[in-house]
C-alpha positions as a Markdown table, in Angstrom:
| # | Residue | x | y | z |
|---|---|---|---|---|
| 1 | Unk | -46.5 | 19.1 | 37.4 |
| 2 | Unk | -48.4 | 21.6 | 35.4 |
| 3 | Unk | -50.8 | 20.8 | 32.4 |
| 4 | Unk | -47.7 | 21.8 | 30.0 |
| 5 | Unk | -44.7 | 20.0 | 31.5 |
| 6 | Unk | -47.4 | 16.6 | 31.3 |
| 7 | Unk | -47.5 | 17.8 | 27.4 |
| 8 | Unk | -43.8 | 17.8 | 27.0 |
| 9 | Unk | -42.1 | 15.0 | 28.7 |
| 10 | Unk | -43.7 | 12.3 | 26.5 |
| 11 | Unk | -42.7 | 14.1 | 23.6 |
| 12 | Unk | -38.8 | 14.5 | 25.1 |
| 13 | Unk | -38.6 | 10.8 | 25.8 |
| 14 | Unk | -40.3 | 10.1 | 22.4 |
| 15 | Unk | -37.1 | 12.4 | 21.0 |
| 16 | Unk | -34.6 | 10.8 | 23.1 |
| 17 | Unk | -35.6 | 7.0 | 21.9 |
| 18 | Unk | -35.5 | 7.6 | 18.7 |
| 19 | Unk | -32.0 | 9.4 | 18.9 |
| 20 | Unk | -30.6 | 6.8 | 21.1 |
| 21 | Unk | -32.4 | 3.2 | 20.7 |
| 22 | Unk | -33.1 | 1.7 | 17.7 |
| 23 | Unk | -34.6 | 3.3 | 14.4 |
| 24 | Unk | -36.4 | 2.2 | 11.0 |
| 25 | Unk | -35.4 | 3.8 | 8.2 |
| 26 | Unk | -37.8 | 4.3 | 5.1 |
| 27 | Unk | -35.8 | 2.3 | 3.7 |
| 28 | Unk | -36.1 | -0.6 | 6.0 |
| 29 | Unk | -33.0 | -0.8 | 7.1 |
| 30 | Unk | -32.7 | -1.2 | 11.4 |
| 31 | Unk | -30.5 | 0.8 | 13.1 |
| 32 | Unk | -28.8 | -0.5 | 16.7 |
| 33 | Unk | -27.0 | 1.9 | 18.9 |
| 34 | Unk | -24.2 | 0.6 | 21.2 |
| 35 | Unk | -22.7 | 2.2 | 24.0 |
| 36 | Unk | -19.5 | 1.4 | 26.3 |
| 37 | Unk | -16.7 | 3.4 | 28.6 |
| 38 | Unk | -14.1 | 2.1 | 27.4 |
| 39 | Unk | -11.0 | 3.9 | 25.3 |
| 40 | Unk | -10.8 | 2.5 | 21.8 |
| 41 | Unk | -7.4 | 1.0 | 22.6 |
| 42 | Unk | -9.2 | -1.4 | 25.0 |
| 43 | Unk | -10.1 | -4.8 | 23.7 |
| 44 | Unk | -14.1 | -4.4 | 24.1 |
| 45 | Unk | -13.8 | -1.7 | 21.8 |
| 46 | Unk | -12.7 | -3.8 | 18.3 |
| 47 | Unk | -15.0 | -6.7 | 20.2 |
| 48 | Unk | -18.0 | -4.2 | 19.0 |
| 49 | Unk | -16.7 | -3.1 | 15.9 |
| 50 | Unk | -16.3 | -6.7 | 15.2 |
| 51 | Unk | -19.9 | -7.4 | 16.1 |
| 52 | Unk | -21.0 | -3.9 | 14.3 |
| 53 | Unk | -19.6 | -5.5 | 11.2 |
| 54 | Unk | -20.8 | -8.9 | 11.2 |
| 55 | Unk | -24.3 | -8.2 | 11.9 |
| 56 | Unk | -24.1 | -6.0 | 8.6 |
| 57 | Unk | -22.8 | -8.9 | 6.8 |
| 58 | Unk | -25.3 | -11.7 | 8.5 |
| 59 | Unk | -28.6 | -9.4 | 7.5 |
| 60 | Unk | -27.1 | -7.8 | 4.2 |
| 61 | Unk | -27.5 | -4.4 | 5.2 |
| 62 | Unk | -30.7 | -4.8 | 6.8 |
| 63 | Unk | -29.7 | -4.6 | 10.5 |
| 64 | Unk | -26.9 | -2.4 | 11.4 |
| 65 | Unk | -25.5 | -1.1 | 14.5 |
| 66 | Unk | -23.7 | 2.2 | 15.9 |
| 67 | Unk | -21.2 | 2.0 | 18.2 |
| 68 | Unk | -19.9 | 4.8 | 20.7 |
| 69 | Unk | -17.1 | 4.4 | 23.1 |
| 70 | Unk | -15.5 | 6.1 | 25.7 |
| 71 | Unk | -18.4 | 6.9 | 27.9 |
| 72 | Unk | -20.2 | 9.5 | 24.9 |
| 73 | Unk | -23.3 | 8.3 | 26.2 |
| 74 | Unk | -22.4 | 8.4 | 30.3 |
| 75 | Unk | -21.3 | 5.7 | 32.6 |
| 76 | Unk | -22.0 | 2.3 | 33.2 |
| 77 | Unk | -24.7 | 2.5 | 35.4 |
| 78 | Unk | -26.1 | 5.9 | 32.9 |
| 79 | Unk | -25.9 | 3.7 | 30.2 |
| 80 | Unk | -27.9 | 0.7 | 32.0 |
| 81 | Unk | -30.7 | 3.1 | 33.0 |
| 82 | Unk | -31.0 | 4.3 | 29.2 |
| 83 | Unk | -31.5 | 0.7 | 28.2 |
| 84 | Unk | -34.2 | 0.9 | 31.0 |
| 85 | Unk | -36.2 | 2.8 | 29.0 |
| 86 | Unk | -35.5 | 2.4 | 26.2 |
| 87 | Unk | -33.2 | 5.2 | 25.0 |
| 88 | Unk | -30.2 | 3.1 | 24.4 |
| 89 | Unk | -30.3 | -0.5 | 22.5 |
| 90 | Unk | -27.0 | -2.5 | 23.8 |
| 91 | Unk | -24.6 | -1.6 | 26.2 |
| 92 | Unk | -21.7 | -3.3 | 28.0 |
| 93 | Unk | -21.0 | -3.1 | 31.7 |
| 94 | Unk | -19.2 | -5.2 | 34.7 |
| 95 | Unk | -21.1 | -7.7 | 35.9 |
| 96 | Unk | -20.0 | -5.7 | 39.2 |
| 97 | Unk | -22.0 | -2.7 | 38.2 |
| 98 | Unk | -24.6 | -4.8 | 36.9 |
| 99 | Unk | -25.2 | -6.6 | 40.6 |
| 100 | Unk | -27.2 | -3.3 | 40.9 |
| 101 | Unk | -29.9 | -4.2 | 38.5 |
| 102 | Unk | -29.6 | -7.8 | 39.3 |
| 103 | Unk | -28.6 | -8.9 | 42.6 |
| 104 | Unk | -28.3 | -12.4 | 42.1 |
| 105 | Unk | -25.6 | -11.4 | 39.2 |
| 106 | Unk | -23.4 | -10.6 | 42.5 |
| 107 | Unk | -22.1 | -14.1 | 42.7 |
| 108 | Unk | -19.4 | -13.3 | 39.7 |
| 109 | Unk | -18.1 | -10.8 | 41.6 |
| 110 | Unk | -17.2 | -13.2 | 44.5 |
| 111 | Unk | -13.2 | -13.5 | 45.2 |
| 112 | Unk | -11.9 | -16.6 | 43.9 |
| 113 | Unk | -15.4 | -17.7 | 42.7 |
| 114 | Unk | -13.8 | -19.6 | 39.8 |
| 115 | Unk | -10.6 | -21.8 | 40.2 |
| 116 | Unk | -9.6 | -21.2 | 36.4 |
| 117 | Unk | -10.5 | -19.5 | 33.1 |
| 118 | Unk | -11.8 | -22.5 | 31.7 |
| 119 | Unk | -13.5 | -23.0 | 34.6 |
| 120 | Unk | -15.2 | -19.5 | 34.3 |
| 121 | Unk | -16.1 | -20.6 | 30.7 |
| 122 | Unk | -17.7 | -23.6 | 31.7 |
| 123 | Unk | -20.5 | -21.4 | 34.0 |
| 124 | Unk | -20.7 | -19.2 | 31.5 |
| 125 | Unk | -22.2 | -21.7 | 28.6 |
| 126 | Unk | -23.8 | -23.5 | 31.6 |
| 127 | Unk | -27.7 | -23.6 | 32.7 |
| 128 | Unk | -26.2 | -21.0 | 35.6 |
| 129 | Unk | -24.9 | -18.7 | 32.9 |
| 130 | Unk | -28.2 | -18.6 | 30.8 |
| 131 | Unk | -30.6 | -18.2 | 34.3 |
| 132 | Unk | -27.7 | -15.2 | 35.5 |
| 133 | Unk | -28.7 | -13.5 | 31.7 |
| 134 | Unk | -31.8 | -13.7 | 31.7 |
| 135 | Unk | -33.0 | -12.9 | 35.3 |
| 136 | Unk | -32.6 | -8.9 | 34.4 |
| 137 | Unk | -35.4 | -9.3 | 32.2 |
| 138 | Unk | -37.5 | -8.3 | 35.0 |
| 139 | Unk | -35.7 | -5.1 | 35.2 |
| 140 | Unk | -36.1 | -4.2 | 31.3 |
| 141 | Unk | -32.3 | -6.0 | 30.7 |
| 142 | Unk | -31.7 | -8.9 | 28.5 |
| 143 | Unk | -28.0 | -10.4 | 29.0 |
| 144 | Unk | -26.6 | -11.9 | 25.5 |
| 145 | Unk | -23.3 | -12.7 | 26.7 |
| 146 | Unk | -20.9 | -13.2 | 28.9 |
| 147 | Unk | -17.2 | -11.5 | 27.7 |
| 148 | Unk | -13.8 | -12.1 | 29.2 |
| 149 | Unk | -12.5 | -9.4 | 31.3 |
| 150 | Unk | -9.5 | -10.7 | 33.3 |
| 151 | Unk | -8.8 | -11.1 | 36.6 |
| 152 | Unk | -8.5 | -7.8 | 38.9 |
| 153 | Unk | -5.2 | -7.1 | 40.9 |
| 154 | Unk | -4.1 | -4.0 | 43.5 |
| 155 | Unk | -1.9 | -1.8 | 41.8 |
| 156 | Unk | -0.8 | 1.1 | 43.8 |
| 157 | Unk | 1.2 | 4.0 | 44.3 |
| 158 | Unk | 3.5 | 3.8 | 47.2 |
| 159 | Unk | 3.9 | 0.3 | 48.5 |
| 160 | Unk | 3.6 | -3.1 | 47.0 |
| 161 | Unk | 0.9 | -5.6 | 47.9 |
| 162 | Unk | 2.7 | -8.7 | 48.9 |
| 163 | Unk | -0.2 | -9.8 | 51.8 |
| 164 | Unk | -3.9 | -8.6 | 52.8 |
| 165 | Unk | -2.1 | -6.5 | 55.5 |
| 166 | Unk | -0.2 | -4.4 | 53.4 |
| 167 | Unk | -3.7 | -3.0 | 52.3 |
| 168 | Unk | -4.4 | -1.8 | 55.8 |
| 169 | Unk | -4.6 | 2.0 | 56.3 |
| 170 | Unk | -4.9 | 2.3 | 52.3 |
| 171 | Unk | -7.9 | 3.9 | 49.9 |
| 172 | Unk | -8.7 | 1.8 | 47.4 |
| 173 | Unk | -11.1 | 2.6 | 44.1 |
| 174 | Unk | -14.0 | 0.4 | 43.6 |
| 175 | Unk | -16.3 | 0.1 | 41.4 |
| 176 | Unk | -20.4 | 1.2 | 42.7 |
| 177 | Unk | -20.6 | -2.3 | 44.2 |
| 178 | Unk | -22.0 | -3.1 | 47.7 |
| 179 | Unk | -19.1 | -6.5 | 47.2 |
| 180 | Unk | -16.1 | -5.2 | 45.6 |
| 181 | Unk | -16.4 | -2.7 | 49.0 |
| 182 | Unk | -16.6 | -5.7 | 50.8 |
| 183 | Unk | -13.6 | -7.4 | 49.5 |
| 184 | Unk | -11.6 | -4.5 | 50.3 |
| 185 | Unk | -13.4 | -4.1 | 53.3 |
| 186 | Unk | -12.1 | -7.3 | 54.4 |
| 187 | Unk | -8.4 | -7.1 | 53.1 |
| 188 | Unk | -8.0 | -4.4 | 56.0 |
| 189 | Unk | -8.2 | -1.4 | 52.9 |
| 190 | Unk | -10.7 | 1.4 | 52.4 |
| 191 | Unk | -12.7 | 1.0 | 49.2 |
| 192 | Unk | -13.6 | 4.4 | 47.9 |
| 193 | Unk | -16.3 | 4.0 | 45.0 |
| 194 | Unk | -15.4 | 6.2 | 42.0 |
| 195 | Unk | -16.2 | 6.9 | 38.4 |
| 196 | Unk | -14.1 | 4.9 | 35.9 |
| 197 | Unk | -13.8 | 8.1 | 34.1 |
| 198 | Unk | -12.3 | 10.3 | 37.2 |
| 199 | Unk | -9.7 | 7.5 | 38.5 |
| 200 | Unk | -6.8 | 9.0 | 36.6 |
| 201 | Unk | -7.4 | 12.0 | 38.4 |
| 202 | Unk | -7.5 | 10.8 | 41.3 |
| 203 | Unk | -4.7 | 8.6 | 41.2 |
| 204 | Unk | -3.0 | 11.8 | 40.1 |
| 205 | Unk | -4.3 | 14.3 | 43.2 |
| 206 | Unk | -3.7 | 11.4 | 46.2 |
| 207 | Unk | -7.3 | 11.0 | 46.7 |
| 208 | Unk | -6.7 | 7.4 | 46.7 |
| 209 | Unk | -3.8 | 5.3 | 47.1 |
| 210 | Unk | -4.7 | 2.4 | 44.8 |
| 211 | Unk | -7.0 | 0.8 | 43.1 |
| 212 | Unk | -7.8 | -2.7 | 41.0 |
| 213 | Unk | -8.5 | -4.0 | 37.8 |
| 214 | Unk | -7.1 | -6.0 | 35.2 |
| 215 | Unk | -4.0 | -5.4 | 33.2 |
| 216 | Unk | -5.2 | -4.0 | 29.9 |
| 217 | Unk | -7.0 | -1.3 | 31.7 |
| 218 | Unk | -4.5 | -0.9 | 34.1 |
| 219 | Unk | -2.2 | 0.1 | 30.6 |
| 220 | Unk | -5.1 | 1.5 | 28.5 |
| 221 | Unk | -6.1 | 4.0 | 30.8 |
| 222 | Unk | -2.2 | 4.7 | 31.8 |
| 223 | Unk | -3.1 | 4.6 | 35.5 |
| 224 | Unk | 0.7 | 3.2 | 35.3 |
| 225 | Unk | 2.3 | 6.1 | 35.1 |
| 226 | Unk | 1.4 | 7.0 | 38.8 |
| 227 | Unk | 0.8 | 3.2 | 40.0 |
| 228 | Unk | 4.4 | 1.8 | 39.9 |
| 229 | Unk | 3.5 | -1.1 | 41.9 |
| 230 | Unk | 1.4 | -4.2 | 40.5 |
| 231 | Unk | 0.4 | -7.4 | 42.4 |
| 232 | Unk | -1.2 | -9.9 | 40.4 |
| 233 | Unk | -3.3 | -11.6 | 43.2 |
| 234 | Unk | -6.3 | -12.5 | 41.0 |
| 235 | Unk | -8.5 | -11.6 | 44.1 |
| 236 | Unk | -11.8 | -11.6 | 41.1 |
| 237 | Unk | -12.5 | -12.6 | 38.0 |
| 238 | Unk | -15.6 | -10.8 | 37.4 |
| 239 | Unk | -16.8 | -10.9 | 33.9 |
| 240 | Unk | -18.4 | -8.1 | 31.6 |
| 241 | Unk | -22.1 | -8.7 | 30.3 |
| 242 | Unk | -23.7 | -7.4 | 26.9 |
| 243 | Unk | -26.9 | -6.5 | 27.1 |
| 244 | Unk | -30.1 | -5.3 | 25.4 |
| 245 | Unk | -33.1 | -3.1 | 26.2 |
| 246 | Unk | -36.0 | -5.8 | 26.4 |
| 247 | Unk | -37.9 | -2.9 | 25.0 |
| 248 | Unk | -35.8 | -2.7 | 22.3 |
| 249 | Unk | -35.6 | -6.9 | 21.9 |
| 250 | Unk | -39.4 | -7.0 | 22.0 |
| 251 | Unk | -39.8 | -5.0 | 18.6 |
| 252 | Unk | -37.1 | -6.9 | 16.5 |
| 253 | Unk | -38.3 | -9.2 | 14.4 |
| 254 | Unk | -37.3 | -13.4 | 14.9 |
| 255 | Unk | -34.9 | -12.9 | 12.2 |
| 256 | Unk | -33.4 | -9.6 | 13.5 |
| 257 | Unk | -33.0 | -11.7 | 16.6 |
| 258 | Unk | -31.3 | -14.5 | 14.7 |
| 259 | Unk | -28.8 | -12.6 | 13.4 |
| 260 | Unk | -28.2 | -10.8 | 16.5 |
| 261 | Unk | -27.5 | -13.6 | 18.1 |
| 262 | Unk | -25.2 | -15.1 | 15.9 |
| 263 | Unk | -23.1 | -11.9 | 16.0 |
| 264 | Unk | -22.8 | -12.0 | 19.3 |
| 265 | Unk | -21.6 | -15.7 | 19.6 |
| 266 | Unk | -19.8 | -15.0 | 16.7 |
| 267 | Unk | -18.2 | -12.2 | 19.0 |
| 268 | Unk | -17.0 | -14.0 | 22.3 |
| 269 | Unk | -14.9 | -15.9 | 20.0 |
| 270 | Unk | -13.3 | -12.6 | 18.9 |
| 271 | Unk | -13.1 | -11.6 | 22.2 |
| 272 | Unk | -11.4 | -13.5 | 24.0 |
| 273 | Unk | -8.7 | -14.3 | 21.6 |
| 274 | Unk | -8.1 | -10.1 | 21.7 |
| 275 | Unk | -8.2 | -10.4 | 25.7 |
| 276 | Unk | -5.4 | -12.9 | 26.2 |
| 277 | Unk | -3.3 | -10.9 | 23.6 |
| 278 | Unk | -4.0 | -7.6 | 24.9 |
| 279 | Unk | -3.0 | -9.2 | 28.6 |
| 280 | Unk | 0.2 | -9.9 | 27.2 |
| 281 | Unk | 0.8 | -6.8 | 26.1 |
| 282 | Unk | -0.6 | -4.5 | 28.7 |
| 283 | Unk | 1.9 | -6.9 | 31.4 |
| 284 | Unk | 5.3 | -6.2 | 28.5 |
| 285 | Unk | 4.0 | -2.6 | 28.3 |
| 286 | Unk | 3.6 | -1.8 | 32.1 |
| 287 | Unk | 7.3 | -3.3 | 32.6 |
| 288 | Unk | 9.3 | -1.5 | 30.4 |
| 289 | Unk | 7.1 | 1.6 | 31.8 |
| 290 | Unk | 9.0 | 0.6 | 35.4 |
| 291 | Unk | 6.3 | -0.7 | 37.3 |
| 292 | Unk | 7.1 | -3.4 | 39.4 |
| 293 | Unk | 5.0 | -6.5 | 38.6 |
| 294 | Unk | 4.7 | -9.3 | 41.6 |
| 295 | Unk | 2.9 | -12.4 | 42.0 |
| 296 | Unk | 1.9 | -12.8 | 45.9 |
| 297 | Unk | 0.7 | -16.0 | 47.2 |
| 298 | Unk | -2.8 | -16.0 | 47.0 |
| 299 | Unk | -3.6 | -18.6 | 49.6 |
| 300 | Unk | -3.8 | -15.4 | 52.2 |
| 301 | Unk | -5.7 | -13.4 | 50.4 |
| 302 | Unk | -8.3 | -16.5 | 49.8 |
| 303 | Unk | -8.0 | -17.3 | 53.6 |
| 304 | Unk | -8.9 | -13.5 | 54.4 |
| 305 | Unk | -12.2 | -13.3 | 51.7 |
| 306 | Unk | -13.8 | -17.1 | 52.5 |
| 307 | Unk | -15.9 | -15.8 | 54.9 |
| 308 | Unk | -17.3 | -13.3 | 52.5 |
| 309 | Unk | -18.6 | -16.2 | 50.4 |
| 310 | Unk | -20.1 | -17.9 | 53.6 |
| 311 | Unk | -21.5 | -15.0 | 54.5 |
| 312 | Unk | -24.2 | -15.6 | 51.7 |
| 313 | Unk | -26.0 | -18.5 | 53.4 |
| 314 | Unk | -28.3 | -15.7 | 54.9 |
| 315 | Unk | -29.3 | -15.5 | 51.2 |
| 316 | Unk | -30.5 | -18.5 | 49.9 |
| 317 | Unk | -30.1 | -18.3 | 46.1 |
| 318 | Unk | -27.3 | -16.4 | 46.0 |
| 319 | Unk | -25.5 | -19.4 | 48.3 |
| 320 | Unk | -27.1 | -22.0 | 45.9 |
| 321 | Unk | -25.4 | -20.2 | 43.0 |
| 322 | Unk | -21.9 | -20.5 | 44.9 |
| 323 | Unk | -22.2 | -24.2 | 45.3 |
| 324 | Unk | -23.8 | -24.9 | 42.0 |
| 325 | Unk | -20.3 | -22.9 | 40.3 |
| 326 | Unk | -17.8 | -25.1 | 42.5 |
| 327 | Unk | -19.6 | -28.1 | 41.7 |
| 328 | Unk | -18.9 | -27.4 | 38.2 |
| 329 | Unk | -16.0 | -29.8 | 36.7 |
């Protein structure tokens, strides 16, 4: 690197922090940026104009946040590495992304991890939550919450998904995560990792057959217009994560924290009472669209994926984790 470029860089990533992370106005006033993929029409995105709003109201102007959705600031995983160094304040991911940054964080992608919603709820406010948070402080992350996310099904183009082997011979999106390729790994498919953003298009141009989610982005991102078959098999429930640089924590002040934190409790309410009416209207709107909505029995599918939970007992903590969650009442 020459003498010049050395002169440069800091100066770049000086610019790009103060564009991107959090600034201080003259005037005192904080400023928050927040960045997510999804389309405003998903639930996540009035879940941060919610929280966008009440922190103004909490700290009377003094704190306030931007929001940008859609993927304006890149992907998932872009918009992790930008809290990384700072460039970005708050972002929201999968926790199935996240398993990247923090591998313990992997056990929520498990299949069948969690026997119910509430059940899922209960981990979340549990000591197993908070430790799954705040273990990515080491990598520069700091979890806040926990949001709902619904379960993820197989929707496909030209076959239902009645049993595990109907999956056989079939490319299947995943998300960049070493278990959702697993999982369909396992169910006999071919996971095929791919951006969020590109899916459509490759829905569209056969370069995969299918892939899975939950049904409001199944609708949102109108993958059902070349998906006409839908099997609600609940194979994961994995969760979405809000999180904030650490380098961007460590400057606010305890009562920027405070009300940052109430915002945010304040906002998993919100949430999750905009996921289960989005659900409903995502299954009602996929319907009347003509795709053909099943509900296979999922005891083969469990049957099939056990041994993926097993599997874990060559890592320790992560096996720990599994048996702490089912132990939960």
């Amino acid at each position: 690197m020459t003498a010049s470029a050395r002169k440069i860089y800091p100066v770049f990533f000086l610019t790009i922090g103060l564009l991107f992370g959090s600034c201080e106005q003259i005037t005192g006033v904080r400023t928050l940026k927040i960045a997510h993929g999804h389309a405003t029409t998903h639930p996540i995105a009035p879940t941060m104009d919610f929280l966008a709003k009440r922190v103004k109201e909490i700290s009377n102007g003094a704190l306030q946040i931007e929001v940008y959705p859609g993927q304006q600031l890149g992907t998932e995983r872009q918009c992790l590495e930008l809290l990384q160094i700072g460039s970005l304040a708050m972002t929201k991911v999968s926790a199935a992304v996240f398993e990247n940054f923090a591998p313990n964080s992997k056990v929520l992608s498990l299949p069948y991890i969690f026997r119910s919603r509430e059940h899922q709820y209960q981990v979340f406010e549990s000591e197993i939550g908070k430790s799954l948070l705040t273990e990515s402080e080491k990598y520069w992350l700091r979890g806040l919450c926990f949001y709902d996310a619904g379960s993820r099904s197989f929707y496909t183009k030209d076959r239902p998904i009645n049993r595990p082997e109907d999956l056989q011979g079939l490319k299947i999106r995943v998300q960049e995560s070493a278990t959702a390729m697993n999982l369909v790994r396992n169910l006999g498919g071919s996971p095929t990792p791919i951006s969020y953003g590109e899916l459509y298009t490759a829905l569209q141009q056969g370069i995969v057959d299918g892939a899975e989610n939950n049904p409001p982005s199944f609708f949102t991102e109108r993958h059902y217009e070349t998906c006409k078959y839908y099997a609600i098999n609940e194979h994961t429930t994995v969760p979405d994560i809000f999180l904030i640089s650490t380098i961007i924590w460590d400057r606010l002040s305890e009562e920027e924290k405070k009300w940052l934190e109430q915002a945010v409790a304040e906002s998993v309410v919100f949430e999750r009472a905009a996921w289960k009416k989005a659900e409903q209207i995502a299954l009602e709107a996929v319907q009347k669209a003509g795709v053909q909505i099943t509900y296979p029995d999922k005891a083969p599918f469990m049957e099939r994926l056990e041994g993926m939970l097993e599997a874990y007992q060559s890592e320790p903590e992560v096996y720990k984790l599994i048996q702490q969650i089912r132990a939960i009442e």
